[in-house]
DRENKE-188819 format. One record per residue (C-alpha): residue in three letters; residue number from 0; y, z, x. Coordinates in pm, 1 decimal, always signed. Each point is the difference from the previous one (the first is absolute). Example, Ala and Ser with C-alpha at 12.3 -4.5 7.8 and 13.67 -1.06 7.14 Angstrom:
% residues 2
   code   pos         yy         zz         xx
    ALA     0     -450.0     +780.0    +1230.0
    SER     1     +344.0      -66.0     +137.0
//
This chain:
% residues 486
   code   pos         yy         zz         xx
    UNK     0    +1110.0    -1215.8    -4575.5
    UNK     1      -72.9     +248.7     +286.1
    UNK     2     +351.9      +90.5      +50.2
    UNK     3      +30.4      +66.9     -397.7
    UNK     4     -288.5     +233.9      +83.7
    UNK     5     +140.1     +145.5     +246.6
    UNK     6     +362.4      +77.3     -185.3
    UNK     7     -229.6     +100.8     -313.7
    UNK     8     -145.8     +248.1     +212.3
    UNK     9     +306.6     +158.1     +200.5
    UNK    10     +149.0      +46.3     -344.0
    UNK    11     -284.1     +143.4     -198.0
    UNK    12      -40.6     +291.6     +361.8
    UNK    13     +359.1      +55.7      -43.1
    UNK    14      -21.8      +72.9     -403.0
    UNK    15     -307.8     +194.7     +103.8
    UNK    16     +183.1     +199.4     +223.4
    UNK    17     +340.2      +41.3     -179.4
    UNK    18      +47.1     +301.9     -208.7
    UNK    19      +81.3     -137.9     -294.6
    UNK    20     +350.6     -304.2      -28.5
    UNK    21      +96.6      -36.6     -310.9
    UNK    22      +93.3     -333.6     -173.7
    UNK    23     +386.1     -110.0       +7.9
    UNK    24       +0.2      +34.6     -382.5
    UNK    25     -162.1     +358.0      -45.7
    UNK    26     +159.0     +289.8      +36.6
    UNK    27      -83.2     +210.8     +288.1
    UNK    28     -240.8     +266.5     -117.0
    UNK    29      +77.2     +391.8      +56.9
    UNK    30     -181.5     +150.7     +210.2
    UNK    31     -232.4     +316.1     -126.7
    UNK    32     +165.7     +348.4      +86.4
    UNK    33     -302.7      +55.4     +226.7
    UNK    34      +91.4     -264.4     +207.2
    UNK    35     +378.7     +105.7      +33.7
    UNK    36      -72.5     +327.7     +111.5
    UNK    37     -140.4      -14.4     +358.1
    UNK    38     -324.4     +148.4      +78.1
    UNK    39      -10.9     +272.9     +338.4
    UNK    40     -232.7     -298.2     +135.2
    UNK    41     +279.5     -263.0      -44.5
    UNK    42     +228.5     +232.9     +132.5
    UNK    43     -195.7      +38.1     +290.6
    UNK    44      -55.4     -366.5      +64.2
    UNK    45     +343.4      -82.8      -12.1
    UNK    46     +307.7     +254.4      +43.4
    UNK    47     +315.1      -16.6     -179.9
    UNK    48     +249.9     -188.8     +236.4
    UNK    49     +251.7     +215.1     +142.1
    UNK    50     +368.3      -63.6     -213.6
    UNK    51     +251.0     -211.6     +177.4
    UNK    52     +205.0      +57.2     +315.8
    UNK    53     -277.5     +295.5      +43.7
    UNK    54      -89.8      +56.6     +409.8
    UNK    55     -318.5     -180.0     +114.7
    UNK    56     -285.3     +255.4     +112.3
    UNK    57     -133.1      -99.1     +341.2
    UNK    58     -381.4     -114.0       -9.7
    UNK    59     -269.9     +249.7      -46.3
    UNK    60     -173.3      +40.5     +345.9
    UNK    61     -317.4     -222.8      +76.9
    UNK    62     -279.2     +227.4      -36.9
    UNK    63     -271.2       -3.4     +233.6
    UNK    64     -367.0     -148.3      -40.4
    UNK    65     -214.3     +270.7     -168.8
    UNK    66     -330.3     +147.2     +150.0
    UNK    67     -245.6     -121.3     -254.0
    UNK    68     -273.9      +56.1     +184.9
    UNK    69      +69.9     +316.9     +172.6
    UNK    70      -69.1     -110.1     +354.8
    UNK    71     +337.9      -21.4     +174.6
    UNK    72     +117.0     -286.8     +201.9
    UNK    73     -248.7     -257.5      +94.9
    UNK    74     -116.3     +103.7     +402.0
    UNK    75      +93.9     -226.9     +294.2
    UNK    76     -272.2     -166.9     +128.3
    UNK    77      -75.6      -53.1     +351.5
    UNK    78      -38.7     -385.9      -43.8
    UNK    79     +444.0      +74.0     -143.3
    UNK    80      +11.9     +142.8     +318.3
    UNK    81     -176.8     -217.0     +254.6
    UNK    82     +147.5     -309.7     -176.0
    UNK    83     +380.0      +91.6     +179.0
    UNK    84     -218.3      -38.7     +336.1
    UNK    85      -11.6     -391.3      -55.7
    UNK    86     +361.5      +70.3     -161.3
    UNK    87     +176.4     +103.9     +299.5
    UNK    88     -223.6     -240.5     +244.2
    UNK    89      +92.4     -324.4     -188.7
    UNK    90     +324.6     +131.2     -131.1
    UNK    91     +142.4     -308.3     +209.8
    UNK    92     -153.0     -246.1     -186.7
    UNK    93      -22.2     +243.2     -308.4
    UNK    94     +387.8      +60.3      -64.5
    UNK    95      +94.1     -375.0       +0.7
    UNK    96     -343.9     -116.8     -221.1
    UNK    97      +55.8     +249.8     -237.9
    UNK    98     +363.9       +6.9      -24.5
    UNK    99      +59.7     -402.4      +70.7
    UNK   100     -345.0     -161.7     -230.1
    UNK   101     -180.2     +283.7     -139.6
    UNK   102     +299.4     +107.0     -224.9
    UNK   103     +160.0     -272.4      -78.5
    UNK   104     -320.6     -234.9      -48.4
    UNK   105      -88.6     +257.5     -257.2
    UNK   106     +346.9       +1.8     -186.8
    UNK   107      -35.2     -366.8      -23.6
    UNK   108     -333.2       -7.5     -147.3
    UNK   109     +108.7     +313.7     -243.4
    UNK   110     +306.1     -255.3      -38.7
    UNK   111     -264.4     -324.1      -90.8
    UNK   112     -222.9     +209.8     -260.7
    UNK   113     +284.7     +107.0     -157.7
    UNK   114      +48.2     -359.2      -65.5
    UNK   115     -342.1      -87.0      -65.7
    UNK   116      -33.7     -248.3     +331.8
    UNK   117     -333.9      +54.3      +60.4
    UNK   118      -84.2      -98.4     -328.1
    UNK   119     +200.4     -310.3       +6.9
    UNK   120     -135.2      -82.2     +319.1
    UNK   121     -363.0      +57.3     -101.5
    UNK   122      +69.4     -213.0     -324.9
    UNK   123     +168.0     -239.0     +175.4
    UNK   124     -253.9      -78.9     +293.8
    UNK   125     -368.8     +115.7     -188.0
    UNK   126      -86.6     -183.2     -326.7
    UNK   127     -366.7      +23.4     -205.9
    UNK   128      -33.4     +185.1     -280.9
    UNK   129      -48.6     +306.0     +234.7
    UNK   130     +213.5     -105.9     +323.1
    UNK   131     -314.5      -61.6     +162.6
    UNK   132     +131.7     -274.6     +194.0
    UNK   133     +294.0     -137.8     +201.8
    UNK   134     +239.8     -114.9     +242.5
    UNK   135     +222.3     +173.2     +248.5
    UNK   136     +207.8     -131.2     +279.3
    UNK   137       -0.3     +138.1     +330.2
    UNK   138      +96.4       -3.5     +339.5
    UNK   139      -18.9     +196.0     +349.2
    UNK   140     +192.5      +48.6     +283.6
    UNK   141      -99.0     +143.9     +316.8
    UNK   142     +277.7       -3.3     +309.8
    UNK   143     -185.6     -283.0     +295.5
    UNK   144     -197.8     -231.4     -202.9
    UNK   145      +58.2     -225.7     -296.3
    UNK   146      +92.9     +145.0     -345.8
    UNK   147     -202.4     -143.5     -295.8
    UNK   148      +42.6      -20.6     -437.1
    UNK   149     -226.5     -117.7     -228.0
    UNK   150     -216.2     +111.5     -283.2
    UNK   151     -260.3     +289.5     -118.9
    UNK   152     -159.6      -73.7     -255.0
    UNK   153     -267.6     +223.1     -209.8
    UNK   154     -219.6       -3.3     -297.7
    UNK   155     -240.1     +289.8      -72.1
    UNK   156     -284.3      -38.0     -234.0
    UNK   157      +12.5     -351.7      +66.5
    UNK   158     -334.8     -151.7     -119.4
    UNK   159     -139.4     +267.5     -120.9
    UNK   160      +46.2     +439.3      +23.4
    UNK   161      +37.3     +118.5     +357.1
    UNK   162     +101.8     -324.3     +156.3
    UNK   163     +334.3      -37.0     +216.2
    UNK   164     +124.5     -281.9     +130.1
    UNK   165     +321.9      +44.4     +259.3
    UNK   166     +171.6     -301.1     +171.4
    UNK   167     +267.0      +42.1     +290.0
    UNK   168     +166.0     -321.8     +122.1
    UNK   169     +277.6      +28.5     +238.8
    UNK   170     +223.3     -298.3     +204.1
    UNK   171     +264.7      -24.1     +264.0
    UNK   172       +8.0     -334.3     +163.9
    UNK   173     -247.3     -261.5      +17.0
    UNK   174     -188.7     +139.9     +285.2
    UNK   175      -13.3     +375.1     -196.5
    UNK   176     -217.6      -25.8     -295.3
    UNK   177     -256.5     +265.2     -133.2
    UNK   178     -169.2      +99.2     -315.6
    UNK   179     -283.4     +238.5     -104.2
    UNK   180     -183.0      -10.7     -318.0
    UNK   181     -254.6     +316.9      -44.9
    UNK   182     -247.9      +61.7     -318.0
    UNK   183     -102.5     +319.4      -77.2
    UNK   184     -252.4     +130.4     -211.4
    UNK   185       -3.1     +375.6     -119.8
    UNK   186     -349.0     +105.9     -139.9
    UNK   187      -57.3     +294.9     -180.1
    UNK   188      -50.4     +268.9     +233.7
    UNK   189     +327.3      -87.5     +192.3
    UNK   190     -218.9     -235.2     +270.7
    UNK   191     +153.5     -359.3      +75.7
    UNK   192      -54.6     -285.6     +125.8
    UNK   193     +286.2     -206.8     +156.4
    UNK   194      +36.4     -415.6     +118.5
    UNK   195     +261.4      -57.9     +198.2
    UNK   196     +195.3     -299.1     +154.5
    UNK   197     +240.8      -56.3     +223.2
    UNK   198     +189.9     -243.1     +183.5
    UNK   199     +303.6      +44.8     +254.5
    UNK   200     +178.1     -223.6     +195.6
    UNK   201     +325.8     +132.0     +223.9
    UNK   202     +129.5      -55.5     +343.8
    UNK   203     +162.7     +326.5      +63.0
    UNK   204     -303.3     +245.4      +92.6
    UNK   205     +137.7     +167.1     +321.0
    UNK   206     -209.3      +98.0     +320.3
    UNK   207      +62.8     +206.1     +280.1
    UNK   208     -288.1      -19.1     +203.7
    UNK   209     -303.6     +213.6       +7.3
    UNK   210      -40.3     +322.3     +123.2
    UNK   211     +160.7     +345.9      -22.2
    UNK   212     +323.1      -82.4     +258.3
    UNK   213     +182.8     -300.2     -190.9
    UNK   214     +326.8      -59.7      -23.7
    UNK   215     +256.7      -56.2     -269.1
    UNK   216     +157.1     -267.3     +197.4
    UNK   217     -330.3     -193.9      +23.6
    UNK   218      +54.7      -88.7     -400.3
    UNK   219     -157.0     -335.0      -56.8
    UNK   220     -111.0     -200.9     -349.8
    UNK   221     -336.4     -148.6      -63.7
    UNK   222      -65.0     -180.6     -356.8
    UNK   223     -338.1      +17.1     -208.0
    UNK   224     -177.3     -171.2     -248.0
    UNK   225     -202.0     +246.4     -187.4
    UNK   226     -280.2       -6.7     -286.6
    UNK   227     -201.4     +319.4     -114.1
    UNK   228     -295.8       +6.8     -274.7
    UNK   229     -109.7     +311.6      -77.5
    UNK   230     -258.9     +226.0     -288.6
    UNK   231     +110.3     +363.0      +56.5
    UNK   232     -230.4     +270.3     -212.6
    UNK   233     +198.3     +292.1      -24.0
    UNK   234     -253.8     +321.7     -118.0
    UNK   235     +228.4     +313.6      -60.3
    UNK   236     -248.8     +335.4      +78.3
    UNK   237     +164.8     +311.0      -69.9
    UNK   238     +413.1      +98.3      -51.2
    UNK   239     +121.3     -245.4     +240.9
    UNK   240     -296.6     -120.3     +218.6
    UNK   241     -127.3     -331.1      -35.9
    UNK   242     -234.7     -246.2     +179.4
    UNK   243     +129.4     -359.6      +40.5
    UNK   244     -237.9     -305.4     +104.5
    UNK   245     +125.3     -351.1      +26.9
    UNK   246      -94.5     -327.8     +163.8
    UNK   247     +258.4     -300.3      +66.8
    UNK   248     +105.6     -292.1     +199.3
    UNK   249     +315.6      -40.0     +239.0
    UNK   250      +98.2     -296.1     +172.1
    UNK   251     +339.8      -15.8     +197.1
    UNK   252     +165.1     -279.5     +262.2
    UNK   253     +337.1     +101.9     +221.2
    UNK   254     +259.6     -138.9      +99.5
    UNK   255     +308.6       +3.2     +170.2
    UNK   256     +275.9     +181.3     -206.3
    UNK   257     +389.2     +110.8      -24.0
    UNK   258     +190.8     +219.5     -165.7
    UNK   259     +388.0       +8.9     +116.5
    UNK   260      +82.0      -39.7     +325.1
    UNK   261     -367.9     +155.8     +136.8
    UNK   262     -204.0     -228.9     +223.3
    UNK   263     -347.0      -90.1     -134.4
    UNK   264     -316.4      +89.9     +114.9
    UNK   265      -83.6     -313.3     +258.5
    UNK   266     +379.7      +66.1     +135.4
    UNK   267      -48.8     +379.2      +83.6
    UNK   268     -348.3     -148.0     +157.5
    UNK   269     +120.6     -239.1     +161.9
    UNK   270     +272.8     +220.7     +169.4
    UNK   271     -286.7     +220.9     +114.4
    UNK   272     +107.6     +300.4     -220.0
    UNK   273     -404.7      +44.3     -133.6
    UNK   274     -296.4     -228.2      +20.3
    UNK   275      -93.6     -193.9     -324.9
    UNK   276     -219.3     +232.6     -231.1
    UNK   277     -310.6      -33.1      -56.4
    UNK   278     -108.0     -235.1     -316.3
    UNK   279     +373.1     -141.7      -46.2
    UNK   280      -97.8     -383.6     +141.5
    UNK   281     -283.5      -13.1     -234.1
    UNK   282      +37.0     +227.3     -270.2
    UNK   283     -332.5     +135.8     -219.5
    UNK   284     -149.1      -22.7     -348.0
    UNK   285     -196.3     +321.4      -22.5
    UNK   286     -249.5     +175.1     -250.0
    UNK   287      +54.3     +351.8      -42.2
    UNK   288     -184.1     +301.7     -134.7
    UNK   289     +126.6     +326.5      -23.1
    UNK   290      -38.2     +364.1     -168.8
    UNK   291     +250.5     +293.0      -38.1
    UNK   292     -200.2     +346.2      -52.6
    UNK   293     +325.5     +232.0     -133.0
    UNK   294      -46.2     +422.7      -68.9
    UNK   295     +302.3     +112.0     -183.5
    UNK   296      +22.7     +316.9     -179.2
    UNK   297     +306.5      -90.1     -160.8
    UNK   298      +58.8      +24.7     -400.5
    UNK   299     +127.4     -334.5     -186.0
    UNK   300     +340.0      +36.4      -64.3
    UNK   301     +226.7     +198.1     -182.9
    UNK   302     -271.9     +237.0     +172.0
    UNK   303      +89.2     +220.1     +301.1
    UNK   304      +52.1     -205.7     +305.9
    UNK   305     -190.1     +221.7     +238.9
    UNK   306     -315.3      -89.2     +183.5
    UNK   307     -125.5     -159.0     +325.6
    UNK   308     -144.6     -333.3      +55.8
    UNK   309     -276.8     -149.1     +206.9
    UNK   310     -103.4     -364.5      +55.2
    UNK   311     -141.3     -214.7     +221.6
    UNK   312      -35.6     -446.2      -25.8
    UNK   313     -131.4     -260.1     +169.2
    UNK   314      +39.5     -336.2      -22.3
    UNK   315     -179.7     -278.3     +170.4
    UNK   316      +67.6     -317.1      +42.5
    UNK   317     -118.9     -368.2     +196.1
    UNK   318     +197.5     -327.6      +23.9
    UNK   319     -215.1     -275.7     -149.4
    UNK   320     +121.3     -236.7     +248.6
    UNK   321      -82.0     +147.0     +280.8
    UNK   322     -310.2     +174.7      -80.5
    UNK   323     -197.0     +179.9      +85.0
    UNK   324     +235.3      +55.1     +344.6
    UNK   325     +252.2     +120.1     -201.4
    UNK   326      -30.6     +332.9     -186.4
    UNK   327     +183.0     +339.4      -53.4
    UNK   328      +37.9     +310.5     -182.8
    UNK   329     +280.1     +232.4     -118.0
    UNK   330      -66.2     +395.2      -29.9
    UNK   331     +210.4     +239.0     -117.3
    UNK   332      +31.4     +409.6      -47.8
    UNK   333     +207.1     +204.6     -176.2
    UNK   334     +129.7     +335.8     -131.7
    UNK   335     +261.6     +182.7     -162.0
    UNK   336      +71.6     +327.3     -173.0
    UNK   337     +246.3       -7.9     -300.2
    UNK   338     +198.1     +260.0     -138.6
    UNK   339     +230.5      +37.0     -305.4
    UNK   340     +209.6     +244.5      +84.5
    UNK   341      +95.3      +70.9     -367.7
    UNK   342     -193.0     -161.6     -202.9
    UNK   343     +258.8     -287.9      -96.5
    UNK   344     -147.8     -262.8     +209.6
    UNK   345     +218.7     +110.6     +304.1
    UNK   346     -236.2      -28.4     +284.6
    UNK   347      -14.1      +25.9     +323.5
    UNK   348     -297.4     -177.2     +227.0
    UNK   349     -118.9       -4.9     +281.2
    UNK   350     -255.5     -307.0     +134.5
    UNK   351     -178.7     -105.5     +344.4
    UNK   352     -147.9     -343.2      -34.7
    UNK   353     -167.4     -205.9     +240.1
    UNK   354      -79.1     -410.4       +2.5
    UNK   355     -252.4     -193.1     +213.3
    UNK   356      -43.6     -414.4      +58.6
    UNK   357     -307.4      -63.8     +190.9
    UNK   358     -192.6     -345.6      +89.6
    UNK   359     -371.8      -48.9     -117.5
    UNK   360      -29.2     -330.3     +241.7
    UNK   361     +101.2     -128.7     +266.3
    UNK   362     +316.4     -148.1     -123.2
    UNK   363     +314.3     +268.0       +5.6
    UNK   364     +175.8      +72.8     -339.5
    UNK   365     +238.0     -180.7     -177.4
    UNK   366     +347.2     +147.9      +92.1
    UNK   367      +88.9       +9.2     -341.6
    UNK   368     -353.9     +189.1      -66.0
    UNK   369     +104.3     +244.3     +243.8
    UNK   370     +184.3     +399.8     -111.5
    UNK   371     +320.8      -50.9      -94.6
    UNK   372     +271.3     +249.1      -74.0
    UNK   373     +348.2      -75.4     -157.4
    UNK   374     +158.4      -81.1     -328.3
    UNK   375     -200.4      +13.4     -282.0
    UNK   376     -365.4     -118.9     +149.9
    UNK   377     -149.8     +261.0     -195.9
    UNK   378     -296.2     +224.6     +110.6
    UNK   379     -328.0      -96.9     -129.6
    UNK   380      +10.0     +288.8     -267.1
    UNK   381     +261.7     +201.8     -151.0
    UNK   382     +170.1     +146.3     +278.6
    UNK   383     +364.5     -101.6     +103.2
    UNK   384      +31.2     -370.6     +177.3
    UNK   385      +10.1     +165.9     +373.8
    UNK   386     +332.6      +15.1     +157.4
    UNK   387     +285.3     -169.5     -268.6
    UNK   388     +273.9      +18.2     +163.0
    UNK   389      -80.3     -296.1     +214.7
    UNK   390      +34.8     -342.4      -76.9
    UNK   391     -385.4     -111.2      -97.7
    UNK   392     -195.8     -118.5     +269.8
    UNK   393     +159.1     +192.7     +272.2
    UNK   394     -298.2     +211.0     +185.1
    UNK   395     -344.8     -219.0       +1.5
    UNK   396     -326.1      +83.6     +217.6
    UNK   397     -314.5      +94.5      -21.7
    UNK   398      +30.1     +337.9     -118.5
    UNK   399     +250.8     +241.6     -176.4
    UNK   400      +67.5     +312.9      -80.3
    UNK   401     +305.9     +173.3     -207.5
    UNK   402     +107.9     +344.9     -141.1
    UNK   403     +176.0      -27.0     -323.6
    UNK   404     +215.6     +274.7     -136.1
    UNK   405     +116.9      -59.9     -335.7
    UNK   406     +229.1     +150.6     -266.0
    UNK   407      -40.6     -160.9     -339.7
    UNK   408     +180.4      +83.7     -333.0
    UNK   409      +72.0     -136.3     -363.6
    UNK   410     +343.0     -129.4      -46.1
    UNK   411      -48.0     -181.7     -297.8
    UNK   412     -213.1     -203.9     -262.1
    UNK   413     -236.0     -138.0     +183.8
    UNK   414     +207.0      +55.5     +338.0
    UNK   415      -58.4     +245.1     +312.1
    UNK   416     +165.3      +35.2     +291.8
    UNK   417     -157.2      +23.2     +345.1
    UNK   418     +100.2     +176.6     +361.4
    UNK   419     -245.1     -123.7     +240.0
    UNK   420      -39.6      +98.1     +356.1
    UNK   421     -248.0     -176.9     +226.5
    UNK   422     -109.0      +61.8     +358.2
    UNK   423     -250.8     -298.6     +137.1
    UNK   424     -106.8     -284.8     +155.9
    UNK   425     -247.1     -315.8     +111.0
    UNK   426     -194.8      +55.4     +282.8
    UNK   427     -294.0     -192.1     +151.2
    UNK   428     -383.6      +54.8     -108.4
    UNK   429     -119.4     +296.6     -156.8
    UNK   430     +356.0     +128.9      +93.0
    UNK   431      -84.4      -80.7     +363.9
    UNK   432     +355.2      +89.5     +175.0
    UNK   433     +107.8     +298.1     -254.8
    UNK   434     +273.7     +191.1     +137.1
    UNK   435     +244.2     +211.4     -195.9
    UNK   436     +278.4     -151.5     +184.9
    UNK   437      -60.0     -330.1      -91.4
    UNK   438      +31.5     +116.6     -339.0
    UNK   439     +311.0     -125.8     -255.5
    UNK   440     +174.6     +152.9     -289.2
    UNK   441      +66.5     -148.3     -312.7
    UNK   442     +216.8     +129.7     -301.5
    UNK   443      +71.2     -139.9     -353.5
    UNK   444     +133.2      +60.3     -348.1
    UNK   445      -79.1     -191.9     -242.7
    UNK   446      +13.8      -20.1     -423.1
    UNK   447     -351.0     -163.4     -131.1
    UNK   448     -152.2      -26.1     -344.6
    UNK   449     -330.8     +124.6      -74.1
    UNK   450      -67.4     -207.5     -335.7
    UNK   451     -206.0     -256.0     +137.8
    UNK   452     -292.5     -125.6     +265.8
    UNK   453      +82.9     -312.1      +11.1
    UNK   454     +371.6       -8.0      +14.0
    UNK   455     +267.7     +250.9     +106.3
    UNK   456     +379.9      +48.1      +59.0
    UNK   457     +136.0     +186.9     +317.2
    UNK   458     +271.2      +71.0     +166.1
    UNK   459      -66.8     +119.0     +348.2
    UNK   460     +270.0      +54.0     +320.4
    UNK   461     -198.7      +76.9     +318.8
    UNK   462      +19.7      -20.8     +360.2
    UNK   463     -201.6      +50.4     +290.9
    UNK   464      -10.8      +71.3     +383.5
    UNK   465     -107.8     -100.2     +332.3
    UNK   466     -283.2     +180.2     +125.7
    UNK   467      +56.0     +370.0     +122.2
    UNK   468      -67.7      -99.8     +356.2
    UNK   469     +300.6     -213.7      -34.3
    UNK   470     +232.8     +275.9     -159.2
    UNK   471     -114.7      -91.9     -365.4
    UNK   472     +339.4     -182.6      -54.7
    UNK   473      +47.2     -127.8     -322.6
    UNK   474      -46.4     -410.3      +24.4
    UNK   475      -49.8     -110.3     -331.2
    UNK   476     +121.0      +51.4     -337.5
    UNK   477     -143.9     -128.8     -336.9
    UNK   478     +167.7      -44.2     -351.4
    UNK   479     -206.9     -136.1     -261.7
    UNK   480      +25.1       -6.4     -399.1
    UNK   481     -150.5     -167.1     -281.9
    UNK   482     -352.6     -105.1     -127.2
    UNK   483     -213.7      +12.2     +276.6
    UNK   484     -227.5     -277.9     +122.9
    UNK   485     -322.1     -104.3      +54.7
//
């Protein structure tokens, strides 16, 4: 019956749009002598044909965009200008982005709206009456440890308005298994509150040592067993400043690991290459606090992307087995300025951050407790994870400290690209031992999404160098793409 409907109504728009067909046994009426004779408007709208075998007049020449509002030429601006400063800096690592992803990523999403794709996709993997929920595989690959696919899973306004659920479940083998389930509940005035749980277990962490001198070549794998409870309140301020309290508990064991042909941890120990870190033979189950106190004068987006950024956390923690010998606390500083050179979301940063792990008792800290830079550990607020283009867990101590100069642009829906270069390092407490030429470089590109806190895809190629002091030679690179982890 619907398709009769639909038929009945094609044919009864194309009556009502036809100018009159008459029946195969009527004559066909004259037209009026009004109608015969064409009007100067008709004429106008469409000109008499030239005759036959007549010459072809070349096209009329494209006439150029009128002045309607009298003011000339829109001005360069000096952010135009500035902008080919970056240009011509990262034109290395501009040419081949822009002329090897940028460009042709685009033509193949222009290429998969064209043929509705998304759509299909979003039909195919939401369902609910609103696609409020559903189920997407993913995966992740990073270059020197284990790959991983699985799930993500999501379901906004789950029990009731304002409340999202997100699951992430990822495998490998039977000794790489992890999954994170987080609630989320949006009140009125934009404040949340968050539960989170996790669990991870992998045998393919790497560790270098500890300390601002380690070397590539002392690569060996630990594995963990990992669970994490926590209630995050997240209270937005003003534009882009926030204040975030939560409370948890963590509770990890180690192991010896492997990942290709790299020794493990108690082999690289053994062999005398480092001593055996500190909380590794007994591991800790730990109750944290902490609070993030973030000044950002940034607009929401599609708002201009200019502003600077202030913030400071803390985070405290003690390990219930061992206490109360055995207590810490992490500290952190940061700041950036921010500046959209045209107002497009093309902007150019620049950040100093600083990171602190200090004991409480008489116990030291946990070595996975300790400042860590690499990969994608992420900073405790919203500032870049420090120092990419290494593999994550390279550089851990007591203290760090990194500059971050960043380039960041939209590419597509929901897409940006990202030049990154870092100059940094661990170092021992309260930066005790800071010298410039100890100092290492690191340098990315990378493709992320920006649709999504709990969940994001990127595509990042990095590397990174010994320290200056040793001719900052590039000793590792990093490739990584997919959903990222945990």
């Amino acid at each position: 019956m619907t398709g009769v409907s639909r038929i009945a109504v094609a044919v009864l728009a194309a009556s009502a749009t036809s100018t009159g067909v008459a029946r195969a046994d009527e004559p066909s009426p004259s037209p009026p002598v009004s109608a015969a004779l064409p009007s100067p408007s008709a004429s106008a709208a469409a000109p008499i044909p030239p005759p036959p075998g007549a010459p072809l007049l070349p096209p009329s020449p494209k006439r150029h965009l009128p002045d309607y509002d009298g003011l000339g030429p829109r001005p360069t601006t000096a952010g135009e200008v500035a902008l080919w400063v970056p240009r011509v800096l990262l034109a290395p690592l501009y040419l081949p982005t822009e002329y090897l992803i940028r460009r042709p990523l685009g033509a193949a999403i222009s290429a998969a709206e064209r043929a509705d794709l998304p759509n299909a996709l979003y039909d195919f993997f939401a369902f609910g009456p609103d696609h409020k929920a559903g189920i997407v595989p993913v995966a992740f690959l990073d270059f020197g440890v284990y790959p991983s696919v699985g799930l993500y899973a999501f379901w906004d306004d789950a029990f009731f308005k304002g409340d999202n659920l997100r699951l992430h479940a990822s495998i490998w083998t039977s000794d790489w298994l992890a999954a994170s389930l987080v609630q989320r509940i949006v009140f009125h005035g934009k404040d949340s509150v968050q539960l989170k749980l996790l669990g991870v277990r992998r045998p393919d962490h790497a560790f270098f040592g500890i300390g601002p001198t380690t070397l590539e070549s002392a690569q060996s794998r630990y594995g963990e067993d990992k669970l994490d409870g926590e209630v995050l309140f997240d209270l937005p301020i003003w534009r882009s400043s926030k204040i975030d309290l939560g409370v948890g508990i963590r509770s990890a064991t180690f192991r010896n690991g492997h990942y290709g042909r790299d020794p493990g941890i108690l082999q690289s120990v053994a062999a005398g290459v480092f001593p055996l870190p500190d909380g590794f033979a007994q591991g800790y189950t730990a109750e944290y606090n902490d609070v993030l106190v973030a000044l950002d004068s940034r607009r929401p987006y599609p708002e201009d992307g200019s502003g600077v950024r202030v913030e400071a956390q803390a985070e405290q923690g003690n390990d219930v087995r061992q206490s109360p010998g055995s207590e810490w606390i992490h500290t952190s500083a940061g700041a950036g300025g921010f500046w959209d050179v045209n107002g497009y979301r093309r902007v150019l940063s620049l950040s100093a951050l600083a990171m602190f792990s200090d004991p409480l008792g008489t116990q030291p800290v946990p070595f996975t407790e300790l400042v860590t830079f690499g990969g994608d550990i992420a900073s405790p607020g919203a500032f870049p994870a420090p120092m990419s283009g290494f593999l994550p867990g390279r550089m851990v101590d007591r203290s760090g400290a990194v500059g971050t100069l960043r380039y960041k642009w939209p590419i597509g829906p929901w897409l940006d690209g990202s030049l990154k270069a870092e100059v940094g390092n661990v170092f021992g407490e309260h930066l005790q031992g800071f010298e410039t030429k100890l100092l290492r470089f690191s340098g990315s590109f990378g493709i992320e999404s920006d649709s999504s806190v709990d969940s994001s895809f990127e595509f990042l190629f990095g590397f990174g160098t010994e320290t200056f002091e040793h001719g900052a030679q590039i000793d590792s690179l990093r490739l990584a793409v997919g959903v990222t982890r945990f």
